[in-house]
Structures are given as structure tokens and as C-alpha cells.
N, CA and C atoms as an extended XYZ file, in Angstrom:
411
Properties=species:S:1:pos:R:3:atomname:S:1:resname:S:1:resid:I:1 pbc="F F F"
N         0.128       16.236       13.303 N   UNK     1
C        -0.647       15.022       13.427 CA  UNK     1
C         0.007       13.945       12.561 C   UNK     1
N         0.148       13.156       13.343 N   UNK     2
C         0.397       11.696       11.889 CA  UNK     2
C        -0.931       11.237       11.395 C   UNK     2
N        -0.373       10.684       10.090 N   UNK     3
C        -1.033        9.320        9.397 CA  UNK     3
C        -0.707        8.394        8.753 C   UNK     3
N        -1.531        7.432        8.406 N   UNK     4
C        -0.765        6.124        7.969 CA  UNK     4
C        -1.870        6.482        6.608 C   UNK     4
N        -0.713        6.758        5.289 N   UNK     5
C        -1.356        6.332        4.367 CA  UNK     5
C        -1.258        4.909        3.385 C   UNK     5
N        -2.100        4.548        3.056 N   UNK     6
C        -2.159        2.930        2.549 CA  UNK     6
C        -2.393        3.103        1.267 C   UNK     6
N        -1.705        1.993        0.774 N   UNK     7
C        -2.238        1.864       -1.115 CA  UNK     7
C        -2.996        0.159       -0.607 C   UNK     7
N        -3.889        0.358       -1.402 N   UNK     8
C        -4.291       -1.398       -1.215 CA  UNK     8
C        -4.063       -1.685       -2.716 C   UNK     8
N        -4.215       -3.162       -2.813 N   UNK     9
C        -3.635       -4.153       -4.104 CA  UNK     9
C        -4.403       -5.463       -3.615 C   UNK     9
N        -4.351       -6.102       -4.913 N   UNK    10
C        -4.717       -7.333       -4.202 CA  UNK    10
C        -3.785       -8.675       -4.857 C   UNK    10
N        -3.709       -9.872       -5.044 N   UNK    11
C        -2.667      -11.077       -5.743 CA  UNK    11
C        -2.612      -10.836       -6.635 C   UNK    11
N        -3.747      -10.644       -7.614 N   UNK    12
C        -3.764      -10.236       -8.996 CA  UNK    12
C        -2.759       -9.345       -9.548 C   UNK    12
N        -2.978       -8.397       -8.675 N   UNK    13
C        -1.576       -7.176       -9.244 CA  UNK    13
C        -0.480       -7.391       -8.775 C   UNK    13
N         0.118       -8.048       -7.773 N   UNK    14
C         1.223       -8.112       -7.820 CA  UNK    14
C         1.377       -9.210       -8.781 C   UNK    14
N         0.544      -10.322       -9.262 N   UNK    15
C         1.215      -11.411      -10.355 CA  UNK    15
C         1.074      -10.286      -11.670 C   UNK    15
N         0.551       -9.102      -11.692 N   UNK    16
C         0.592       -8.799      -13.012 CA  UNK    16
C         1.779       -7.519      -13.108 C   UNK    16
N         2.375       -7.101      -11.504 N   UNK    17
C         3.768       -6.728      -11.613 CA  UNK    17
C         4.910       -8.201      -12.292 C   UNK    17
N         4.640       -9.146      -11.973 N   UNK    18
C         5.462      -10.017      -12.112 CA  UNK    18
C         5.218      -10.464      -13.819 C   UNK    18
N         4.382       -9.570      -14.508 N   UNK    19
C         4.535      -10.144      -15.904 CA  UNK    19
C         3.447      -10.937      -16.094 C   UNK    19
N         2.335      -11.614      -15.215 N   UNK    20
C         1.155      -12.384      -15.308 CA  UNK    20
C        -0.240      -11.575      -15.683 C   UNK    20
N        -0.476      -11.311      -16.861 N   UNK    21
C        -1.753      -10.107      -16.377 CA  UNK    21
C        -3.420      -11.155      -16.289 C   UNK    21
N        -4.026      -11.153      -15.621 N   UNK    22
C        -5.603      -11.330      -15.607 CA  UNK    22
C        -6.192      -10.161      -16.208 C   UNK    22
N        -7.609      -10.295      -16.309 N   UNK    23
C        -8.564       -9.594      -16.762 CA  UNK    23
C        -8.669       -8.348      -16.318 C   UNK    23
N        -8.772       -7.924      -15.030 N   UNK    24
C        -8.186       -6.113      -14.481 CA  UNK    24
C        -7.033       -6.199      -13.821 C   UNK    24
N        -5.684       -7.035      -13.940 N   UNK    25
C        -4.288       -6.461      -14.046 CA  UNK    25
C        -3.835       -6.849      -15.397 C   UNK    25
N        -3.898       -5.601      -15.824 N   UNK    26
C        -2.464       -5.744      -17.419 CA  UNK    26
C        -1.001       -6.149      -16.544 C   UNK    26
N        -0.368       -6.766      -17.336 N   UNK    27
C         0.981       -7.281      -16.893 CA  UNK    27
C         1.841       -5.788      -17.250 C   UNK    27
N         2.844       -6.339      -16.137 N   UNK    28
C         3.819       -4.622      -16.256 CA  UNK    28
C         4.810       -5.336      -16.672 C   UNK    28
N         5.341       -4.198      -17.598 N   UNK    29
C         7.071       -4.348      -18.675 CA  UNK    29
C         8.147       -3.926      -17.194 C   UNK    29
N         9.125       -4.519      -17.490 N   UNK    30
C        10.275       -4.026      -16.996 CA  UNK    30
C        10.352       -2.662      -16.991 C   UNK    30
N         9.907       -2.064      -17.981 N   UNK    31
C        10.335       -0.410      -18.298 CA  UNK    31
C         9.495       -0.068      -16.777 C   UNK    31
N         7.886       -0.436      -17.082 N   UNK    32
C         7.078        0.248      -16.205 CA  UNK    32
C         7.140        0.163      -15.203 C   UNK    32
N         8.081       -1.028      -14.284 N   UNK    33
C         8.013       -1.196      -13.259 CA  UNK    33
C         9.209       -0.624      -12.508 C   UNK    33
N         9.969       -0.269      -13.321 N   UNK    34
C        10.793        1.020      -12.861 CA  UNK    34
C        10.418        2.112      -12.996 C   UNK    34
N         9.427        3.037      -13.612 N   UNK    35
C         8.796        4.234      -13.539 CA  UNK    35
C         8.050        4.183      -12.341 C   UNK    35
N         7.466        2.707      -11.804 N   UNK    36
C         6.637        3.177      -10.613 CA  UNK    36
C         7.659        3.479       -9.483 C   UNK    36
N         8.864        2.424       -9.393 N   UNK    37
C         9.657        2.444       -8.356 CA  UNK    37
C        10.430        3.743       -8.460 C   UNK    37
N        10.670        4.460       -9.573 N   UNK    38
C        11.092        5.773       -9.102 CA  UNK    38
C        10.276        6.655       -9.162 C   UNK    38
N         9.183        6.813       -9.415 N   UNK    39
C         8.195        7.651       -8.855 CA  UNK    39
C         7.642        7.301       -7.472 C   UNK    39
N         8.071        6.590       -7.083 N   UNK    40
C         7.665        6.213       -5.310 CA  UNK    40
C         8.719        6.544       -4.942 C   UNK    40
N         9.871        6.469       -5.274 N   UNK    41
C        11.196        6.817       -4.349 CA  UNK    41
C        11.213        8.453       -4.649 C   UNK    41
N        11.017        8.936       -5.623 N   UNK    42
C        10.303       10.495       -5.879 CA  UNK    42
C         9.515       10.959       -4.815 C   UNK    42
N         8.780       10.546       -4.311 N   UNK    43
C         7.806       10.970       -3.228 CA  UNK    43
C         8.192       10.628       -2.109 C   UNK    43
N         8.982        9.429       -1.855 N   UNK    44
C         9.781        9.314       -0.387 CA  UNK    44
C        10.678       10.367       -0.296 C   UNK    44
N        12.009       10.830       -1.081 N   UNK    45
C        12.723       11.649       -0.699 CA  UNK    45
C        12.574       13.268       -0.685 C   UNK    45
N        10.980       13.408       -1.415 N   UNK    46
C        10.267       14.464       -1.541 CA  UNK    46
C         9.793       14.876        0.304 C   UNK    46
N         9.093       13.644        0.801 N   UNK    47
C         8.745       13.676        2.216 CA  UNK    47
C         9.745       13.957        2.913 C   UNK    47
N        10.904       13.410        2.921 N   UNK    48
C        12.036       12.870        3.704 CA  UNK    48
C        12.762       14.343        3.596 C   UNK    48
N        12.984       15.071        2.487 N   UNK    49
C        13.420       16.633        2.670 CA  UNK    49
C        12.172       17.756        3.460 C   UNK    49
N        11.256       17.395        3.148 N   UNK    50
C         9.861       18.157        3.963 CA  UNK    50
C         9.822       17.807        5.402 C   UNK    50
N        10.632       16.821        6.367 N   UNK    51
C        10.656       16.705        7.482 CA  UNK    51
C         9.192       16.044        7.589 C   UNK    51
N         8.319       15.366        6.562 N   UNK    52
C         7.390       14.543        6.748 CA  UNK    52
C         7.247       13.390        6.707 C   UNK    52
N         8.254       12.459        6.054 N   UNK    53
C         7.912       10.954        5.849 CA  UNK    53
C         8.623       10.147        7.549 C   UNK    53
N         7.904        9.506        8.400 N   UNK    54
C         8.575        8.760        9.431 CA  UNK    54
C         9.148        7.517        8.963 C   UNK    54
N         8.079        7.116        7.915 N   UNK    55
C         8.308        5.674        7.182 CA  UNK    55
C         7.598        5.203        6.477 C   UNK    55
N         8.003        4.192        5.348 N   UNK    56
C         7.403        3.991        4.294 CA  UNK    56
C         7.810        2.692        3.856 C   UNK    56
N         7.199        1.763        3.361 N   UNK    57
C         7.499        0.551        3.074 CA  UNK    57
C         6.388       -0.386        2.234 C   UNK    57
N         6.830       -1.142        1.197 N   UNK    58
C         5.666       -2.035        0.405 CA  UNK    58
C         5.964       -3.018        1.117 C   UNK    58
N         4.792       -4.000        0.716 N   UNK    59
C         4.637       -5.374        1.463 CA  UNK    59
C         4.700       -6.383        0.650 C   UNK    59
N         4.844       -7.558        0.902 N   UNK    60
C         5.137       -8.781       -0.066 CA  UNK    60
C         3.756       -9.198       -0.194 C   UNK    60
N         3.149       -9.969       -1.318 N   UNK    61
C         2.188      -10.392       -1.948 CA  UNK    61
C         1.508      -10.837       -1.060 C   UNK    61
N        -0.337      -11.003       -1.067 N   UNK    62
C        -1.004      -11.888       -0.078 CA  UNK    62
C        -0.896      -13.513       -0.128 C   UNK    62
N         0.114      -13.853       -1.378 N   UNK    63
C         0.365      -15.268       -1.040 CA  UNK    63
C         1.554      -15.777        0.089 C   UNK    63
N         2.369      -15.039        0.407 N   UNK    64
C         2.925      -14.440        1.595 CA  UNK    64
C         2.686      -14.397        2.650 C   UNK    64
N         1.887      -14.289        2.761 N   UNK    65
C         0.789      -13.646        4.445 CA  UNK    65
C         0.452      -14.746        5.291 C   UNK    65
N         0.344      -14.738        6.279 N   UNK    66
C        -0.112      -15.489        7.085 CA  UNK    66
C        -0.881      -15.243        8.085 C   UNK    66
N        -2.455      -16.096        8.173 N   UNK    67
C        -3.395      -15.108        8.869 CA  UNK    67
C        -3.331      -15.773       10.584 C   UNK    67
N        -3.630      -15.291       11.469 N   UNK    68
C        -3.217      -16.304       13.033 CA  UNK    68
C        -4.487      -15.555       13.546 C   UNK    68
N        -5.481      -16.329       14.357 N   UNK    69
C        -6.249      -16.652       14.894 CA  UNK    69
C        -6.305      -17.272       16.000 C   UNK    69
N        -6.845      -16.945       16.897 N   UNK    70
C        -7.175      -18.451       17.918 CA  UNK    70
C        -8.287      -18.963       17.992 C   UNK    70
N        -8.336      -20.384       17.960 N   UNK    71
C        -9.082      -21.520       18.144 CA  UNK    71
C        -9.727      -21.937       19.246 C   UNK    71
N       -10.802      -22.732       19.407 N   UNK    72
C       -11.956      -22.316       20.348 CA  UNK    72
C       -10.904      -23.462       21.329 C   UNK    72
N       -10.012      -24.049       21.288 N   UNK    73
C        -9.381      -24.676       22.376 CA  UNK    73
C        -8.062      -23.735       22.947 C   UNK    73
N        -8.234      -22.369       22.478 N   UNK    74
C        -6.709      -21.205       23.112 CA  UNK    74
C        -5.869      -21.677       22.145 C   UNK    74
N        -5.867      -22.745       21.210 N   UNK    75
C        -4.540      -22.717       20.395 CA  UNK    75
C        -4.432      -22.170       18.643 C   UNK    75
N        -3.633      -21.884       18.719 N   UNK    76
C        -2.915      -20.561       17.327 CA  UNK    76
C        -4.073      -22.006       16.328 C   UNK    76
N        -4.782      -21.039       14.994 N   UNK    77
C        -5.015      -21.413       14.227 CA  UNK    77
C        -3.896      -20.679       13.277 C   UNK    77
N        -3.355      -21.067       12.633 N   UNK    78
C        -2.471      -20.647       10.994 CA  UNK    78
C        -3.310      -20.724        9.749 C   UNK    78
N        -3.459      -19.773        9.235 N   UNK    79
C        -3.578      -20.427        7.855 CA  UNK    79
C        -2.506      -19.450        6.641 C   UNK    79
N        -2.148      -19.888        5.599 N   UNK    80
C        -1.266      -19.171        4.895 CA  UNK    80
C        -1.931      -18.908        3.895 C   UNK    80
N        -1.422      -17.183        3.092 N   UNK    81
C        -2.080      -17.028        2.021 CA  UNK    81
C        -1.906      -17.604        0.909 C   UNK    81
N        -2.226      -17.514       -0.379 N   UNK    82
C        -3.562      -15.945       -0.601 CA  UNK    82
C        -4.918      -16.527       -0.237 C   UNK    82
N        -5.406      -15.978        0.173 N   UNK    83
C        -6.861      -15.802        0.253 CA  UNK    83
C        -8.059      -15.553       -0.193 C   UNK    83
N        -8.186      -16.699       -0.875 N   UNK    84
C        -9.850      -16.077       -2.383 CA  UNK    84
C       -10.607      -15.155       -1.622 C   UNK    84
N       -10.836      -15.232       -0.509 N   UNK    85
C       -12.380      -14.558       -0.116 CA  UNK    85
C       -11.508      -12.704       -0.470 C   UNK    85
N       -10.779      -12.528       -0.428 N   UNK    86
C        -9.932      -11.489        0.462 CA  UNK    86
C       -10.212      -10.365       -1.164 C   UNK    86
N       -10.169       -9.191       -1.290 N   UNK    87
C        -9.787       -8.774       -2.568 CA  UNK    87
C        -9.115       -7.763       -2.645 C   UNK    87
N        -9.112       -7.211       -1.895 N   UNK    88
C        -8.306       -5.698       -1.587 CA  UNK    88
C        -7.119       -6.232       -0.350 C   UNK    88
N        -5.775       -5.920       -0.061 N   UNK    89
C        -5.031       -6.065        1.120 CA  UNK    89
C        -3.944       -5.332        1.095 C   UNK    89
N        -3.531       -4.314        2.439 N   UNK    90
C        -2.464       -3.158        2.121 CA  UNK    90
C        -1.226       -3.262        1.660 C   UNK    90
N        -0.782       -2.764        0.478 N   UNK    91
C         0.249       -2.889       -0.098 CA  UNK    91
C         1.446       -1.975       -0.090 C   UNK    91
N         1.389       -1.322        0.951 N   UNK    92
C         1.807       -0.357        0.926 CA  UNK    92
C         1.552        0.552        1.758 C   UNK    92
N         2.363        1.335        2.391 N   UNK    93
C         2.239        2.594        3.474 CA  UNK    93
C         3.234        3.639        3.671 C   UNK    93
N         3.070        4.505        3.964 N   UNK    94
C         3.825        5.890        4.660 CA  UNK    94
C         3.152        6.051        5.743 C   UNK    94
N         4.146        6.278        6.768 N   UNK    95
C         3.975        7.155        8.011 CA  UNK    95
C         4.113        8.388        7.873 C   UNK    95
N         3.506        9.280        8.112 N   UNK    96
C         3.394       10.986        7.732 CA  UNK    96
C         3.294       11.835        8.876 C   UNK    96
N         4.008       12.393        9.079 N   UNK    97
C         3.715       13.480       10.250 CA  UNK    97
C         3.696       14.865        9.032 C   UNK    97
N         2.119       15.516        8.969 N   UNK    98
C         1.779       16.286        8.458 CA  UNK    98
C         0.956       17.886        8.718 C   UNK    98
N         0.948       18.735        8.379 N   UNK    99
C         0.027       20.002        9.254 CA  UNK    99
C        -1.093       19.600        9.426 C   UNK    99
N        -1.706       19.029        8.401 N   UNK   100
C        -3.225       18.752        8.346 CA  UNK   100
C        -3.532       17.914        7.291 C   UNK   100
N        -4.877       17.742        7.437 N   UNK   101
C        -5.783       16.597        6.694 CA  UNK   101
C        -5.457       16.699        5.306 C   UNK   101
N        -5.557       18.772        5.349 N   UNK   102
C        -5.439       18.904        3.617 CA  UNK   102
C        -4.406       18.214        3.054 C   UNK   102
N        -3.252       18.530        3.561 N   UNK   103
C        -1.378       18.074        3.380 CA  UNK   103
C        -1.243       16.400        2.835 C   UNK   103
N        -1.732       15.896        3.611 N   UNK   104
C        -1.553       14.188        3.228 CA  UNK   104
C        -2.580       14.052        2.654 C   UNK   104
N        -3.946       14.793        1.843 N   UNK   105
C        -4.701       14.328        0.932 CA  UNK   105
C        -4.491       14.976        0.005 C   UNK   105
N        -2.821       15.883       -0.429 N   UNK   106
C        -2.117       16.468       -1.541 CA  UNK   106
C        -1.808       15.279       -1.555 C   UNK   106
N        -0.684       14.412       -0.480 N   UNK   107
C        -0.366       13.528       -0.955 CA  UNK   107
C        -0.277       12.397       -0.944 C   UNK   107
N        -1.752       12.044       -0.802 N   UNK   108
C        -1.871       10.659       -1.475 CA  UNK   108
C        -2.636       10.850       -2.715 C   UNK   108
N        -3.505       11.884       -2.967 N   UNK   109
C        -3.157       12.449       -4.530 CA  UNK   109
C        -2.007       12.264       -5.265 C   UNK   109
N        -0.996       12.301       -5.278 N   UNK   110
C         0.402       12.256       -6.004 CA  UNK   110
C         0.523       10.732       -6.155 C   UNK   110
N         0.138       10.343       -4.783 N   UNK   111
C         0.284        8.753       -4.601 CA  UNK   111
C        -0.789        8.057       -5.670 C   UNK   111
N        -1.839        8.219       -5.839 N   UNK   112
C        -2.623        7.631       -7.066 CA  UNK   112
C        -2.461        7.775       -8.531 C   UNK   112
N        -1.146        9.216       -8.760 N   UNK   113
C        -0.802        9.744       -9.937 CA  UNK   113
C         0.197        8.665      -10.763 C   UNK   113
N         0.569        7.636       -9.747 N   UNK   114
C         1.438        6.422      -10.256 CA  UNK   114
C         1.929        6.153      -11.568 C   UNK   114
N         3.068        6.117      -12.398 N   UNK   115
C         2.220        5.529      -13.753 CA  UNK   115
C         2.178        3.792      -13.476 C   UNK   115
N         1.948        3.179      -14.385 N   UNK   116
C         1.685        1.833      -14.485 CA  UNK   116
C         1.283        1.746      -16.197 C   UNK   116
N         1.019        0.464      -16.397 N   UNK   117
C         0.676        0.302      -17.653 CA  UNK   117
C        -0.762        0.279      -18.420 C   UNK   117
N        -0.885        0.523      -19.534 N   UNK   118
C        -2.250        0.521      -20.704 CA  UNK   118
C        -3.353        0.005      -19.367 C   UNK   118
N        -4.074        0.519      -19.106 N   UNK   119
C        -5.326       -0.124      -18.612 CA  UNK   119
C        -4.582       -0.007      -17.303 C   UNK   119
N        -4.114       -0.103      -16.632 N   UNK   120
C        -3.998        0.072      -15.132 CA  UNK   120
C        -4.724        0.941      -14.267 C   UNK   120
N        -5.694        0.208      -13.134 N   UNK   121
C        -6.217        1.283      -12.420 CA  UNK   121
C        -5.554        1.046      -11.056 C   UNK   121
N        -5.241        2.480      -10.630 N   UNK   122
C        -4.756        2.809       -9.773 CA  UNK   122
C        -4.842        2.600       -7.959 C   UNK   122
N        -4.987        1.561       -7.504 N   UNK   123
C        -5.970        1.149       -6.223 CA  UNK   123
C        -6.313        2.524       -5.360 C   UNK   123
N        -7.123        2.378       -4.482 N   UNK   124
C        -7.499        3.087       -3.799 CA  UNK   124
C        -5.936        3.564       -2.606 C   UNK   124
N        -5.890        4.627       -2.371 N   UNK   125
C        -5.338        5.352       -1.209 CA  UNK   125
C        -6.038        5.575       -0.164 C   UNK   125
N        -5.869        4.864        1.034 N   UNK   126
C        -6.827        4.838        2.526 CA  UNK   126
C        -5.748        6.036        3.216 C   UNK   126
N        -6.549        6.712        3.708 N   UNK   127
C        -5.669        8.496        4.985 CA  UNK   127
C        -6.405        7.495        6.226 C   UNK   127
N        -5.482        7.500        7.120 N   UNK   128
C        -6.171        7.346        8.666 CA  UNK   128
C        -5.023        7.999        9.215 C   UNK   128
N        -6.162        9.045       10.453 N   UNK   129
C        -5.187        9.446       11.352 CA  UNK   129
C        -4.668        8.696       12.573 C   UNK   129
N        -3.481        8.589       12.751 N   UNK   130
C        -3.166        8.023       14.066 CA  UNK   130
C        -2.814        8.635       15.197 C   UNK   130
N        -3.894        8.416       16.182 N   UNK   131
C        -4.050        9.207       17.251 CA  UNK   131
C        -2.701        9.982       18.570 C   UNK   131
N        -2.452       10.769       19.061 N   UNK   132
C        -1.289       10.773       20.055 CA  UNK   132
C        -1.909        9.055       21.126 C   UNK   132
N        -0.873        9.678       21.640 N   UNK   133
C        -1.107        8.488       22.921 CA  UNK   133
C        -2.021        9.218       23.792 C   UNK   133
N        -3.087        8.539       24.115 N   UNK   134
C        -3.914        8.573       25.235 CA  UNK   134
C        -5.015        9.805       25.234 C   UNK   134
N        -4.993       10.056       23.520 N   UNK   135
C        -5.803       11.680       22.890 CA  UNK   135
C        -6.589       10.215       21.734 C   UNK   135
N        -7.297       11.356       21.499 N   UNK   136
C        -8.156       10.345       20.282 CA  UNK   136
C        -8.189       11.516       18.748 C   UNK   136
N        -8.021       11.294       17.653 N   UNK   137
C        -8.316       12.074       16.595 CA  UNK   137
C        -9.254       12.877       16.408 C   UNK   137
């Protein structure tokens, strides 16, 4: 079965990867922000020898983003991020082809084991299965 596992984040933490900390992101050191990136590349090539990872990739900040809509006349509304209302947005994913439910909720366990810095909490890890074609989960 596949799944798409997700880390969510929201602006805050990535400005407090960038050295900016607010009130629940402590700012990350240089040191720390290479312990996360090789403990994520730890778990990609961990998958990638297990014949489980399809793909995996972080995403650029929600000031980045761009939301598209359509407008009650059929034409594209734009708007660009970040987005106050917004607080959580996926930062992150693996594609997993795994035995079972248990398997990818080992590891996105591992995936929340992150380090990061003094006070860092760890965002949530979302499991969704993604269905075959034309089967449902």
C-alpha cells in the first residue's frame, strides 16, 4: 500500500530555521540545522535501501505559496502568501510504499524523533493512505 506522509510547519518555523525565533519557534543554530538535515537524509536513504521511499521532498515557506481560486466571473483569483488565517501548512512529505499501517507509523515515529533546538516542538506527522487506482483504502 502507499502513503503520503506529511510533516506540517507553519511561517513561524521556517523564519525560526532562518535564525528569527518568535514565541513557539526558538531560532535554529547552524549546528542544528544540520543535525536535522542529516537526520532526514538518515531516514531517506534508510527507506531508499528498504525498497520503501518513492519520494520525498520539503517545501519552501508559506510566504512562497500561492493560493488560485476561481472567481465568481470564471477568472483565476491569485493571492500570494503567507497567510495569517493559515497556521499549520505541509512542509514536507515522503511517498512510502509500505506492508502496512503499522510500518509507516514506525516511521513517522522516527520522523517526529527530529532533533531541533531548546524548546522545539516537533509538528505533527499526518499518515494518509493513497488509494490504488479505481480501489478505495
Amino acid at each position: 500500500m502507499k502513503y503520503l506522509v506529511m510533516v506540517q510547519g507553519s511561517q513561524a518555523d521556517y523564519e525560526a530555521m532562518a535564525g528569527k525565533p518568535s514565541e513557539n519557534s526558538p531560532a535554529w543554530s547552524e549546528k542544528e540545522l544540520q543535525a536535522m538535515y542529516a537526520y532526514m537524509g538518515e531516514i531517506n536513504n534508510d527507506l531508499a535501501e528498504t525498497g520503501e521511499l518513492i519520494d520525498a521532498q520539503g517545501l519552501t515557506e508559506p510566504a512562497q505559496a500561492r493560493f488560485v481560486s476561481k472567481g465568481k466571473d470564471g477568472r483565476p483569483v491569485i493571492t500570494d502568501g503567507p497567510y495569517g488565517e493559515t497556521k499549520e501548512v505541509l512542509a514536507g512529505y515522503w511517498l512510502l510504499e509500505c506492508e502496512s499501517l503499522e510500518r509507516v507509523t514506525e516511521i513517522a515515529l522516527r520522523v517526529t524523533e527530529c532533533p531541533g533546538p531548546e524548546g522545539f516542538v516537533e509538528p505533527p506527522v499526518v499518515i494518509r493512505a493513497v488509494p490504488e487506482a479505481g480501489g478505495e483504502c
